[in-house]
C-alpha positions, 0 to 999 in steps of 0.5 A: 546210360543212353536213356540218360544220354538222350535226356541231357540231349534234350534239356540242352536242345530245349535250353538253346530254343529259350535262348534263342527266344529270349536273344531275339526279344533282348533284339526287339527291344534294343530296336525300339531304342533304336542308336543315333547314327550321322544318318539320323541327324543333320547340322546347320552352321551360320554364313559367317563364324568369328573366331572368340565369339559364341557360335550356334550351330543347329542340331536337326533330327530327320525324324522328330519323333526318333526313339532315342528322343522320345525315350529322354523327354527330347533331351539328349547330352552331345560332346562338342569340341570335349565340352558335355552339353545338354541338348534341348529338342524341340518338337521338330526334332530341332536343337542347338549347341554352342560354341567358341573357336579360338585357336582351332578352328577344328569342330567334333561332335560325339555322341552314341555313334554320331562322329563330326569332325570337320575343320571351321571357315572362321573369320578372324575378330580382327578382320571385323575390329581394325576396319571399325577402328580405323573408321573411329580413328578418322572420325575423331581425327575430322571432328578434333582438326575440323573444330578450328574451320568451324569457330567464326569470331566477332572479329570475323563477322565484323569484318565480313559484314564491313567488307561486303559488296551486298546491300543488306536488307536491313534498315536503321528504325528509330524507337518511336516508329518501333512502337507505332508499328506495334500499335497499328 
């Protein structure tokens, strides 16, 4: 009986050394694809976002040679705003997304362990639109009740010439001196 005992001692002993050698080779290779974290990336956002247009922002890997690209050929699926897009990396690790605020100005990026959330300075499309159209509005305003100051008649050149103080320059010439003058 203690033969037996000491037997299935050692088979359990000998079964948790292969265990334990097969957790920690399980624990090499989850190192080699190693998980994103908010550490890995950085994002790059323009000076000025409009609300209802296409924003990009940039997506950039610390690392551009980061297990998790190479594993995917540099093609890695992002979650922006509950919208699943297929990011392309460059070969600096650099990639964009895109996006469009139109009531929330909120961003959230999700992937593996990378949580974004940050709340947008976006810039109202009507604080761009009303100025331009106010400065139209002015311009067919000037160009429609300026027409009338531009039109000049016959009447009006006639008049002018006659009542005009300054001796003219011009000379009456008749038809035959026209045509010696042509000649010589």
């Amino acid at each position: 009986m203690n033969k037996i005992v000491l037997l299935f001692i050692f088979l359990f002993s000998l079964l948790a050394l292969s265990a334990r050698e097969f957790n920690d080779a399980i624990n090499k290779q989850a190192g080699q694809t190693n998980r994103v974290n908010n550490d890995d990336v950085s994002f790059e956002f323009p000076h000025f976002i409009f609300s209802h247009t296409n924003t990009v922002i940039t997506i950039k890997f610390k690392d551009p040679n980061h297990p998790k690209l190479t594993a995917n050929n540099n093609k890695l699926n992002f979650i922006v705003n509950g919208d699943d897009q297929l990011v392309e990396f460059d070969k600096n690790g650099v990639g964009t997304v895109s996006c469009t605020f139109k009531g929330n100005n909120k961003l959230a990026v999700l992937f593996e362990d990378i949580t974004y959330n940050m709340q947008m300075p976006v810039i109202s499309i009507w604080y761009m639109i009303l100025p331009l159209g106010g400065l139209l509005l002015f311009l067919i305003y000037k160009i429609i009740f300026s027409k009338q100051g531009l039109s000049i008649s016959k009447k009006e050149i006639t008049e002018r010439k006659i009542n005009s103080s300054e001796k003219s320059n011009l000379r009456v010439v008749s038809r035959k001196e026209e045509e010696e003058e042509i000649l010589v």
